[in-house]
C-alpha positions, 0 to 999 in steps of 0.5 A: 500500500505504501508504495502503490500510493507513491508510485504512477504505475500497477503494484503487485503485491507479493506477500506481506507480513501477517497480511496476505500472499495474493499470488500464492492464492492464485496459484494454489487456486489454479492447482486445485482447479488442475488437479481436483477439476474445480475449487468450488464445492471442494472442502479444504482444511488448512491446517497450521499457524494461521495466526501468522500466515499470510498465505492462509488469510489469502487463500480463505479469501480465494477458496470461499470466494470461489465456493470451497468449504473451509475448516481451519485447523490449529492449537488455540494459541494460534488461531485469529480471534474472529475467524469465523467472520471469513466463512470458515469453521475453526478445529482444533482437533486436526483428525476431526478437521480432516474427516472426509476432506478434498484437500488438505494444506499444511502451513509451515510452523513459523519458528521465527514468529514462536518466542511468545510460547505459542506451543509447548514443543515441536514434538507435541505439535507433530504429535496434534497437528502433523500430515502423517499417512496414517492421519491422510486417510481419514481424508477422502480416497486420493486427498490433495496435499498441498504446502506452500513452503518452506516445509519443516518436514517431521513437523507439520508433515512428514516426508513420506506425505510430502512426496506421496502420490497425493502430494500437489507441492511440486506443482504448486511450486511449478504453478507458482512460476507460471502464475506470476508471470502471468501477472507481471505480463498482465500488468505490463500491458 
C-alpha cells in the first residue's frame, strides 16, 4: 500500500507480513482447479499457524470466494480471534478437521514468529497437528496435499506425505512460476 500510493504505475503485491500472499492464492487456486477439476464445492482444511500466515488469510479469501468449504485447523494459541467472520469453521482437533476432506494444506510452523510460547514443543505439535499417512486417510480416497513452503518436514508433515502420490507441492511450486508471470505480463500491458 505504501508504495502503490507513491508510485504512477500497477503494484503487485507479493506477500506481506501477517497480511496476505495474493499470488500464492492464485496459484494454489489454479492447482486445485488442475488437479481436483474445480475449487468450488471442494472442502479444504488448512491446517497450521494461521495466526501468522499470510498465505492462509489469502487463500480463505480465494477458496470461499470461489465456493470451497473451509475448516481451519490449529492449537488455540494460534488461531485469529474472529475467524469465523471469513466463512470458515475453526478445529482444533486436526483428525476431526480432516474427516472426509478434498484437500488438505499444511502451513509451515513459523519458528521465527514462536518466542511468545505459542506451543509447548515441536514434538507435541507433530504429535496434534502433523500430515502423517496414517492421519491422510481419514481424508477422502486420493486427498490433495498441498504446502506452500518452506516445509519443516517431521513437523507439520512428514516426508513420506510430502512426496506421496497425493502430494500437489511440486506443482504448486511449478504453478507458482507460471502464475506470476502471468501477472507481471498482465500488468505490463
Amino acid at each position: 500500500r505504501l508504495i502503490a500510493d507513491k508510485v504512477d504505475c500497477p503494484v503487485l503485491n507479493a506477500g506481506d507480513g501477517r497480511h496476505e500472499h495474493p499470488t500464492q492464492a492464485l496459484l494454489d487456486m489454479l492447482t486445485i482447479r488442475r488437479r481436483r477439476g474445480s475449487v468450488a464445492g471442494q472442502k479444504v482444511v488448512v491446517c497450521g499457524d494461521i495466526l501468522h500466515s499470510r498465505v492462509a488469510r489469502s487463500d480463505i479469501l480465494a477458496l470461499t470466494a470461489l465456493a470451497a468449504e473451509v475448516r481451519v485447523c490449529a492449537p488455540s494459541t494460534l488461531m485469529p480471534k474472529g475467524i469465523e467472520r471469513m466463512f470458515v469453521t475453526p478445529f482444533t482437533d486436526f483428525d476431526e478437521a480432516i474427516e472426509d476432506a478434498d484437500v488438505v494444506m499444511m502451513l509451515r510452523v513459523q519458528n521465527e514468529r514462536m518466542a511468545g510460547g505459542y506451543i509447548p514443543s515441536t514434538r507435541e505439535y507433530r504429535m496434534r497437528y502433523g500430515l502423517t499417512a496414517e492421519r491422510l486417510k481419514r481424508a477422502k480416497p486420493g486427498a490433495l496435499v498441498m504446502h506452500p513452503g518452506p516445509m519443516n518436514r517431521g513437523v507439520e508433515i512428514d516426508s513420506e506425505v510430502a512426496d506421496g502420490p497425493q502430494s500437489a507441492i511440486t506443482e504448486q511450486v511449478a504453478m507458482g512460476v507460471a502464475v506470476r508471470m502471468a501477472c507481471l505480463d498482465v500488468l505490463t500491458r
